[in-house]
C-alpha positions as CSV (number, residue, x, y, z in Angstrom):
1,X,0.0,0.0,0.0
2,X,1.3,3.2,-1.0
3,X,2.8,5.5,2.2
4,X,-0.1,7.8,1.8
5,X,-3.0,6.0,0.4
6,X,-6.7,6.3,1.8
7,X,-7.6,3.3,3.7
8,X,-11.4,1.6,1.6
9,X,-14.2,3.4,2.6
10,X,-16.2,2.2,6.0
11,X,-13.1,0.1,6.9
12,X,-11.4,0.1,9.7
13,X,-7.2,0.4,9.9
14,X,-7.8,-2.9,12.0
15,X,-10.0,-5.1,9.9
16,X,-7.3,-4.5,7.0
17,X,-4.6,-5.2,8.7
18,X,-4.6,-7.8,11.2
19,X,-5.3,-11.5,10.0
20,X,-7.4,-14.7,11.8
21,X,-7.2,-14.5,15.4
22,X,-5.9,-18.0,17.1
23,X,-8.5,-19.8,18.2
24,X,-7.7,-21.7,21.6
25,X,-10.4,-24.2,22.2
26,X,-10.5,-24.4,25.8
27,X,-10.8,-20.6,26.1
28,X,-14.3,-20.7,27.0
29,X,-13.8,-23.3,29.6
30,X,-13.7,-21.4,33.5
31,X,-12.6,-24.2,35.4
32,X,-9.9,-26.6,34.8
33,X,-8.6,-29.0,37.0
34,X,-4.8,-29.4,38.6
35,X,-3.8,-32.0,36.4
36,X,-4.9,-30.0,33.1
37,X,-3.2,-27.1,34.3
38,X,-0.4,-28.8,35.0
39,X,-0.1,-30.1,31.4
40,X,-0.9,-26.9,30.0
41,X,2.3,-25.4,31.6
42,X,4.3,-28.1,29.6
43,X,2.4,-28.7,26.3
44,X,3.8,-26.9,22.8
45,X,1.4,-26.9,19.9
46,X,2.1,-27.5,16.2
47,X,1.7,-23.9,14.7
48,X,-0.3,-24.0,11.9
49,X,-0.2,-22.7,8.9
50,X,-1.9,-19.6,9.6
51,X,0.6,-19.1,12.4
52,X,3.8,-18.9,9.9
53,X,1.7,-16.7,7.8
54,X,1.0,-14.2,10.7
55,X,4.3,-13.9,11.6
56,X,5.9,-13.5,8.3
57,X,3.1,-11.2,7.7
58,X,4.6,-9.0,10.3
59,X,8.4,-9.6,10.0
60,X,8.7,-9.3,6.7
61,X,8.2,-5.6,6.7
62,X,10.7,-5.3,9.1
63,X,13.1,-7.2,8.0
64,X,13.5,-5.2,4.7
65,X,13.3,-1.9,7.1
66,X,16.0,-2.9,9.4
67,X,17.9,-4.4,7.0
68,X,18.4,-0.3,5.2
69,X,20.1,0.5,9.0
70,X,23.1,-2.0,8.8
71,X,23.7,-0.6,5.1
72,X,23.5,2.9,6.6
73,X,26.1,2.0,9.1
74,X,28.1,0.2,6.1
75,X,27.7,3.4,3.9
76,X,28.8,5.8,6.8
77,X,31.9,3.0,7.7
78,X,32.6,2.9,3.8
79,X,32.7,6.1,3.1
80,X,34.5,7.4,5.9
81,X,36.8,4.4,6.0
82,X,38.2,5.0,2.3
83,X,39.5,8.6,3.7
84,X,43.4,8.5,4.3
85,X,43.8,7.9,8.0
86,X,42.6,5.1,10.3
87,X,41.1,8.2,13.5
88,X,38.2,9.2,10.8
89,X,36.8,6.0,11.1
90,X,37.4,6.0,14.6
91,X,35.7,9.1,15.4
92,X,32.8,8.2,13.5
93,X,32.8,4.8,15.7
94,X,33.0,6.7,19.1
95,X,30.6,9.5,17.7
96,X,28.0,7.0,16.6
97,X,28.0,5.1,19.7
98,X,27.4,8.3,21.9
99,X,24.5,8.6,20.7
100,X,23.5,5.2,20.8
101,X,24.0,5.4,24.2
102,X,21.7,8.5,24.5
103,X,19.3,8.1,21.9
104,X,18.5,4.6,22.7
105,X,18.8,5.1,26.7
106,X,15.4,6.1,25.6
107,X,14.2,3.6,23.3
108,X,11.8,2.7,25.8
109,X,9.5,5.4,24.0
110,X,9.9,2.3,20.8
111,X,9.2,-0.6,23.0
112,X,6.9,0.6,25.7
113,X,4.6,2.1,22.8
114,X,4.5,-1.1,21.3
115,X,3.6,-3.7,24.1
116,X,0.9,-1.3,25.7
117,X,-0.5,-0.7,22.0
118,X,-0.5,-4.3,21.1
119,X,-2.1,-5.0,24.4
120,X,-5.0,-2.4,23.8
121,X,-5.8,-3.3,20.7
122,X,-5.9,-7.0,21.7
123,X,-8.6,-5.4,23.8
124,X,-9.9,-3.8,21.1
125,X,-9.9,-0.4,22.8
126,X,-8.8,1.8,20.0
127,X,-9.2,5.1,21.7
128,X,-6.1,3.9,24.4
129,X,-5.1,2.6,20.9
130,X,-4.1,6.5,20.5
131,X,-3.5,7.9,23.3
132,X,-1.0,5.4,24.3
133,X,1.0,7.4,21.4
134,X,0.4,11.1,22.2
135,X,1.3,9.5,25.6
136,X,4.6,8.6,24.3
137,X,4.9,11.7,22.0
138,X,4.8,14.4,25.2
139,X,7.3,12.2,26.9
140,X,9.7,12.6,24.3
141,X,9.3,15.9,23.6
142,X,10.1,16.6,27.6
143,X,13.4,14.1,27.0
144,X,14.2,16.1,23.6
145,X,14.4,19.2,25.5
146,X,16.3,18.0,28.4
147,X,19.2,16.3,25.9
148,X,19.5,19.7,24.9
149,X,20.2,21.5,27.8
150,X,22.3,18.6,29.3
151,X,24.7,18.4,26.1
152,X,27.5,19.6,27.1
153,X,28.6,18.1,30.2
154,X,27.2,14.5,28.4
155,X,29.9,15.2,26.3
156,X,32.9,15.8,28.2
157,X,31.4,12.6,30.1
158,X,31.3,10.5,27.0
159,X,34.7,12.3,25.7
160,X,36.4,11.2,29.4
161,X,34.9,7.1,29.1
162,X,36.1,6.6,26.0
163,X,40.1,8.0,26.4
164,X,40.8,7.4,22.4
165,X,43.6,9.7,20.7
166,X,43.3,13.3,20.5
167,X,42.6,13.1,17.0
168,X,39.4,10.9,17.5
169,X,37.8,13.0,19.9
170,X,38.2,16.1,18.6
171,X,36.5,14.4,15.4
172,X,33.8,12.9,17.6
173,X,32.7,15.9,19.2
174,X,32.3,17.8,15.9
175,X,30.3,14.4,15.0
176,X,28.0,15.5,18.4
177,X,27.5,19.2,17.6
178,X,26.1,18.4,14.8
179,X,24.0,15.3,15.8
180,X,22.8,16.6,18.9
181,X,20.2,18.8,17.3
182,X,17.9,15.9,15.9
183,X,16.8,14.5,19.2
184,X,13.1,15.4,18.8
185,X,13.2,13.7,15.4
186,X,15.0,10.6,16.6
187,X,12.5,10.3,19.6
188,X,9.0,11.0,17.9
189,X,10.2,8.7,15.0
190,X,10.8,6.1,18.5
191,X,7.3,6.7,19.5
192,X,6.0,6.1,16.2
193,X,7.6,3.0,14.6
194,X,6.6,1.2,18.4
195,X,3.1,2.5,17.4
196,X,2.9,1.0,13.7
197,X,4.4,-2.1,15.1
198,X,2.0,-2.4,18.0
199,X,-0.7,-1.9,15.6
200,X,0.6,-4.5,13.8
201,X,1.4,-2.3,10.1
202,X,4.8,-3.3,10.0
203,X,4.1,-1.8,6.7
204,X,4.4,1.3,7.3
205,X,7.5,0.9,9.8
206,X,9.2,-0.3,6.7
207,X,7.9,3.1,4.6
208,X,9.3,5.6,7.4
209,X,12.6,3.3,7.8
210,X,13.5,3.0,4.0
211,X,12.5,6.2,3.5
212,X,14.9,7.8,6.1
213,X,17.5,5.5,5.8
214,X,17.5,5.7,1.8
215,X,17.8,10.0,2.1
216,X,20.5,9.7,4.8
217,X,22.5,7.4,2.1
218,X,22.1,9.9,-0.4
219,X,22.9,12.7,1.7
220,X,26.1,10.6,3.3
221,X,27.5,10.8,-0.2
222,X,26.8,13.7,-1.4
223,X,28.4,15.6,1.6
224,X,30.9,13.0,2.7
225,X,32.2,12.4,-1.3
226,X,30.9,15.2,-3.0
227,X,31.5,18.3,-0.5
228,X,34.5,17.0,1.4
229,X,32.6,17.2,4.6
230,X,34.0,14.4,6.5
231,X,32.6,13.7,9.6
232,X,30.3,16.7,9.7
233,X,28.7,15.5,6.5
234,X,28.1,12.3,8.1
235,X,26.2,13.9,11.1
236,X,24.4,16.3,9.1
237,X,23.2,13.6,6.6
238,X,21.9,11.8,9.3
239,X,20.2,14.9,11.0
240,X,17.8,16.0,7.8
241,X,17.1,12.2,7.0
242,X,15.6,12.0,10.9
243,X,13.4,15.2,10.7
244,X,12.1,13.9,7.2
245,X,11.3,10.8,8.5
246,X,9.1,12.6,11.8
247,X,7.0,14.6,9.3
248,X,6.1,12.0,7.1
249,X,5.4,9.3,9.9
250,X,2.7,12.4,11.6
251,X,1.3,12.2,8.2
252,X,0.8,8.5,8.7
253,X,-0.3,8.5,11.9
254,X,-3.1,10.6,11.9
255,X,-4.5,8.8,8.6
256,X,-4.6,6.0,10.5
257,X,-5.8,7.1,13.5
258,X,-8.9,8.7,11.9
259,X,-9.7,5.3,10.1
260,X,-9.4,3.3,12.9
261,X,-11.5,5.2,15.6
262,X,-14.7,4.1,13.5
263,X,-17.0,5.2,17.0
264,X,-15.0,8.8,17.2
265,X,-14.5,8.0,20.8
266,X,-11.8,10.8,21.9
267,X,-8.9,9.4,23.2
268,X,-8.3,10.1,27.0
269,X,-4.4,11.4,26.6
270,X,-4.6,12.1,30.6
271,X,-5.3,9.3,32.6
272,X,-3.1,9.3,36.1
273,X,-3.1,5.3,36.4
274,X,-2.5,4.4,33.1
275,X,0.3,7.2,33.0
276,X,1.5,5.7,35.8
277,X,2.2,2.5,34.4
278,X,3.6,3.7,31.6
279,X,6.2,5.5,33.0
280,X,6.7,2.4,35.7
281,X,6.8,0.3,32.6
282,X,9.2,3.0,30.8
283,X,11.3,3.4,33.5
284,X,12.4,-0.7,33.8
285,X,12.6,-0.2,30.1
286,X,15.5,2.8,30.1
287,X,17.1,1.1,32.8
288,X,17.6,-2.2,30.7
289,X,18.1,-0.2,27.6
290,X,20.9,1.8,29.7
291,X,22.6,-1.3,30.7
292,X,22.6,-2.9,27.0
293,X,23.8,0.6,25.7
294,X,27.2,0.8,28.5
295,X,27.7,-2.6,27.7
296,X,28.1,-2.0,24.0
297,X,30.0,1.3,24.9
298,X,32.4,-0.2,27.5
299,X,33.1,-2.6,24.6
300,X,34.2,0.3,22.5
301,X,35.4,2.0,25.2
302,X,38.0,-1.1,26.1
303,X,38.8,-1.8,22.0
304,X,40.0,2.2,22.3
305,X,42.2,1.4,24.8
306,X,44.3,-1.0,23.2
307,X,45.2,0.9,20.2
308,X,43.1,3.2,17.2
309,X,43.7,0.3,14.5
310,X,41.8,-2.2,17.2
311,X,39.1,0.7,17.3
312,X,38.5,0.9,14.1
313,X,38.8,-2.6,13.3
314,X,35.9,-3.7,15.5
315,X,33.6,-0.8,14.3
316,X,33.9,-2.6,10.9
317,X,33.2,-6.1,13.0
318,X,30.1,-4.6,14.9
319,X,28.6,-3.5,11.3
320,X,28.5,-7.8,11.4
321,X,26.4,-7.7,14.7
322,X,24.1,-4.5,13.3
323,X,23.3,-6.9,10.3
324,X,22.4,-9.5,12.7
325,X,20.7,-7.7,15.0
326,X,18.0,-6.0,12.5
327,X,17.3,-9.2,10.9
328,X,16.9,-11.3,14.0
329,X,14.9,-8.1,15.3
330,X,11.7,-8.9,12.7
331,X,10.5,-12.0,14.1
332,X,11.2,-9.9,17.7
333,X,9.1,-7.5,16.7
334,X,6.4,-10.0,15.3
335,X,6.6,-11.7,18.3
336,X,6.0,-8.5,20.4
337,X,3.1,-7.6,18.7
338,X,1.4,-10.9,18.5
339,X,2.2,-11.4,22.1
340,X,1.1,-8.1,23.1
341,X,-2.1,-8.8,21.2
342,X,-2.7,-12.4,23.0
343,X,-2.2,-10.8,26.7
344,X,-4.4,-7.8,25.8
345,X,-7.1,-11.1,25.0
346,X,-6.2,-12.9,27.8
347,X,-5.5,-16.1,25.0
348,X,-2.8,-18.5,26.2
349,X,-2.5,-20.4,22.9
350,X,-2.5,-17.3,20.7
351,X,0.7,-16.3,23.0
352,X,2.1,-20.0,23.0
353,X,1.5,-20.2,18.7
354,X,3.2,-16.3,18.7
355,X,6.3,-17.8,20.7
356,X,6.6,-21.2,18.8
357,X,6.6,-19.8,15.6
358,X,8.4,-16.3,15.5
359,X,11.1,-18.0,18.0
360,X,11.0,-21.5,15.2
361,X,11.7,-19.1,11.9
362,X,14.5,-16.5,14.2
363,X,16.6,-19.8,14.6
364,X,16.4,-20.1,10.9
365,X,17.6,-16.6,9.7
366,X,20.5,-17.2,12.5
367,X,21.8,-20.0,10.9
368,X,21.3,-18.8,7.7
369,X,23.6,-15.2,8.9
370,X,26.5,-17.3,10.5
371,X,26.5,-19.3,6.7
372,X,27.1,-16.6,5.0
373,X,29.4,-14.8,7.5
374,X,31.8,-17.9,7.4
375,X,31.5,-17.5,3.2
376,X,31.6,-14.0,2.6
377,X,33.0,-12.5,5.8
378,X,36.4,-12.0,4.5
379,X,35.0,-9.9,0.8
380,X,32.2,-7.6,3.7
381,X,35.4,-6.5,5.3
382,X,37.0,-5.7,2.2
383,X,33.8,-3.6,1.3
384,X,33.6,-1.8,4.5
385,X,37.1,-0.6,5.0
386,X,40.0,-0.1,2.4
387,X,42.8,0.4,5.1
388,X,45.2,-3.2,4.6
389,X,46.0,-3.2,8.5
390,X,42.4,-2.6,9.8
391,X,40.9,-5.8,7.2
392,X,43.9,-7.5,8.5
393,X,42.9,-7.5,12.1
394,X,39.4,-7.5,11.6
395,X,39.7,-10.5,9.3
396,X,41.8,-12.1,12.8
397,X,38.5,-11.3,15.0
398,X,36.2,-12.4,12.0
399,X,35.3,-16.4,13.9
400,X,33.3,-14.3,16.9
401,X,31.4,-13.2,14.2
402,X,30.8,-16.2,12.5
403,X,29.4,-17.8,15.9
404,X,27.0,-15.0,16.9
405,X,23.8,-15.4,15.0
406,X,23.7,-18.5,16.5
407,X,24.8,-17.4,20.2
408,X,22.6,-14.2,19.8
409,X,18.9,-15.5,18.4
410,X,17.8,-16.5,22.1
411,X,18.3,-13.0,23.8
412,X,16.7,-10.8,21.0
413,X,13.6,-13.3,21.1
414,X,12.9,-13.5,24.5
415,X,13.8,-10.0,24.2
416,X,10.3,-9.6,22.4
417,X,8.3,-11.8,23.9
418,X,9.0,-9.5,27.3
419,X,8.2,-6.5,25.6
420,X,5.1,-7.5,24.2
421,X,4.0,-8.7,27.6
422,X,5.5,-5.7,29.2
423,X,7.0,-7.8,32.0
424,X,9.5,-5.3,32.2
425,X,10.6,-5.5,35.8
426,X,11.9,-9.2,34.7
427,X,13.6,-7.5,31.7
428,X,15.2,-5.2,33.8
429,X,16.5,-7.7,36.5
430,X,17.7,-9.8,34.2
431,X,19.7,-7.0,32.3
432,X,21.2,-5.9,35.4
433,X,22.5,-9.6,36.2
434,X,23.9,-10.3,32.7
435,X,25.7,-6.8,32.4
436,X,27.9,-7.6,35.8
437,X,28.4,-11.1,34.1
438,X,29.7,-9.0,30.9
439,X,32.0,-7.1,32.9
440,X,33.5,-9.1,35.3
441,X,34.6,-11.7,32.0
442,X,36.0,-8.5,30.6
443,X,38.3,-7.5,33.3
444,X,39.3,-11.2,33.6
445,X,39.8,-12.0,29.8
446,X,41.0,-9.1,28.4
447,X,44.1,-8.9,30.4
448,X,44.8,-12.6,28.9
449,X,43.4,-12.5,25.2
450,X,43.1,-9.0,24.4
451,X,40.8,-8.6,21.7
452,X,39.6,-12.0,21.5
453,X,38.7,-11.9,25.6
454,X,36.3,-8.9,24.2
455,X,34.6,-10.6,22.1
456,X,34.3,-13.5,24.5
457,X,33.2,-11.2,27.0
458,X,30.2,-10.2,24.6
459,X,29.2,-13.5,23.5
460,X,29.2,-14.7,27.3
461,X,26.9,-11.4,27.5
462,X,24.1,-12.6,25.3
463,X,24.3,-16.0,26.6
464,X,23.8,-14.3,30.0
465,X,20.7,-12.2,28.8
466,X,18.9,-15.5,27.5
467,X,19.4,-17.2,30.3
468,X,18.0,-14.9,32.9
469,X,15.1,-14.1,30.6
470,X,14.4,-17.7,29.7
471,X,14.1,-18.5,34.1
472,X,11.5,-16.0,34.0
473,X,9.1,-17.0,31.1
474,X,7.0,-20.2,32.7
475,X,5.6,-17.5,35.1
476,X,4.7,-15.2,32.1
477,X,2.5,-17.6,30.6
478,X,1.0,-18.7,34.2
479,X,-0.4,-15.2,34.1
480,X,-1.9,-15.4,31.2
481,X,-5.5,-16.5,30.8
482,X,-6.0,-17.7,34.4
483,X,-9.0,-19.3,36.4
């Protein structure tokens, strides 16, 4: 459907988009005894067919939408990493992960948005439907502000973790000056992809994605290639591409908005107990996102330390993980709306089929990623940087690589079962255990293996997030559906 085409007249934006519900035959049953409780904790259904439909239905959007990131990050690593010296590339690294760090501290604006939408319109309350997102929307105008006026002293923070060459940082703060100023794009475009997803048009998460990420590519080149800009160009590039992006998804939203409140009910935006809970929910969220982000940057932060060809020879590798990471993040993001959708019912076997089959086709695109990085992992890394010493080393670290999809694919499922269940307070905890686990095997490997105890360290890291997550799940789907 085109970005800005008219939904069919006397249709809702619900009926078109959403397929069969799950039926779950003992749903209308109010008592049940031990024993078939019992078994219910510990049977698994065969998905169906409509099952794999549903989820592809919804991951396939997002799979072609995150997939335009990872080339992003490959078009601002190939661009700047065919420049003369080995500290451009390193300042765009250290640059790009500040912000990481402070843009997706609150990416709970993404993920909240989505499980509490998913769960209302499981409901079918479509009025919470939206204001659950002007919700969202105030909160990160208050956070976009705040950014702004805290700028400075977050970066002579960042600036002072990081303790790269003097080259490097002097780069990566012109990289922030210019970045800084798109924080209330960056946030509102949070607020509305978790919408579209929650809502379950992946569609149109794919339309806003693509179409930033395609203008940002454009604009990478021209200033990078055609102005000389540098690192500048690469900021600015991404700056324009994020306001775009903001105005067109508005557009969006408020077509669909219109077309799905068929009764014209007016959404109640102030509601103390349900803004409560979403900033309960939002805080567990920040403070898991937080710990996810400093482990990433401590990563960095550590590969800096050794020396700048190290640096910049793990930003090419972590271009690997970003590839990874938005593919394995459709079915995620299936899963979170589906499961979002079945809590919001109060349906165990819609949740169960959502789990089953999103978590059944994530294993598949893993396997399918650490294939081709053991084929082609050696010609990406030619691609991505044209310096002979920084392929070399990254070409010695390529076998971490190679292992991750595999490694990784529990962590960013579980990931989105949580989040569509918004069982946050597990997510957190679970974060904060796995992050000490992350950093203790860095200070013990490091010292030994150098780069290669890193990237141990990280692998250990997601093994550590699925692990406390996966503890936690038999008591989400206890809560679900109960006598």
């Amino acid at each position: 459907m085109p970005a800005f085409a008219p939904l069919p007249s006397g249709q809702s934006y619900f009926m078109i988009n959403c397929t069969a519900e799950y039926a779950d035959p003992a749903h209308s049953v109010n008592k049940r005894s031990a024993a078939d409780q019992i078994n219910m904790s510990v049977s698994f259904p065969r998905p169906s067919k409509n099952d794999h439909k549903q989820v592809w239905h919804l991951a396939t959007p997002i799979i072609v939408a995150n997939l335009s990131v990872p080339m992003l990050g490959a078009v601002d690593t190939a661009v700047i990493g065919h420049l003369d010296q080995s500290f451009y590339l390193g300042a765009v690294a250290v640059g790009a992960v500040i912000f990481q760090f402070i843009y997706w501290s609150f990416g709970f604006l993404r993920m909240g948005t989505t499980g509490l939408t998913a769960q209302a319109l499981g409901s079918k309350n479509y009025a919470e439907v939206q204001a659950i997102f002007y919700r969202a929307l105030i909160l990160g105008a208050a956070i976009a502000i705040a950014i702004w006026l805290l700028q400075l002293p977050i970066l002579w923070v960042a600036l002072a973790l990081f303790e790269a060459s003097e080259q490097v940082e002097i780069l990566g703060a012109t990289y922030f000056h210019v970045r800084i100023w798109s924080a209330p794009a960056v946030l509102a475009n949070y607020c509305l992809v978790g919408w579209f997803i929650g809502i379950r048009n992946t569609r149109a998460a794919l339309l806003l994605q693509v179409w930033m990420n395609g203008l940002n590519i454009l604009l990478d080149l021209l200033f990078v290639l055609g102005f000389g800009l540098d690192v500048a160009g690469v900021a600015a590039a991404t700056v324009i591409s994020e306001y775009c992006a903001a105005g067109a998804g508005l557009v969006l939203f408020h077509r669909h908005a219109r077309h799905m409140n068929i009764d014209r009910e007016r959404p109640r935006i102030i509601d103390g107990a349900k803004l409560k809970r979403m900033l309960f929910i939002n805080l567990d969220i920040f403070i898991r996102t937080f710990c996810l982000l400093f482990a990433f940057s401590f990563f960095t932060a550590q590969a800096a330390k050794l020396n700048d060809d190290i640096l910049a020879a793990n930003a090419v590798l972590i271009q690997f993980q970003h590839f990874l990471s938005f593919g394995l993040d459709g079915f995620a993001h299936a899963a979170e709306a589906l499961v979002g959708g079945a809590i919001g019912a109060g349906n165990r076997a819609r949740l169960r089929a959502a789990v089953i089959t999103s978590g059944y086709w994530a294993l598949a695109i893993a396997v399918l990623y650490t294939i081709i990085y053991a084929g082609a992992g050696g010609l990406i890394i030619e691609l991505l940087t044209g310096i002979e010493d920084v392929r070399a080393l990254a070409g010695e670290f390529l076998v971490w690589l190679i292992i991750s999809p595999i490694i990784s694919v529990w962590s960013f499922m579980l990931d989105g079962i949580f989040i569509g269940a918004t069982r946050t307070r597990e997510m957190r905890n679970g974060m904060l255990i796995s992050l000490a686990i992350f950093i203790a095997a860095v200070f013990v490997l490091k010292p030994e293996l150098g780069n290669h105890g890193l990237w141990l360290a990280l692998m250990l890291f997601m093994v550590a997030r699925a692990v406390t997550l996966g503890v936690y799940y038999p008591k989400l789907e206890r809560t679900v559906d109960r006598d």
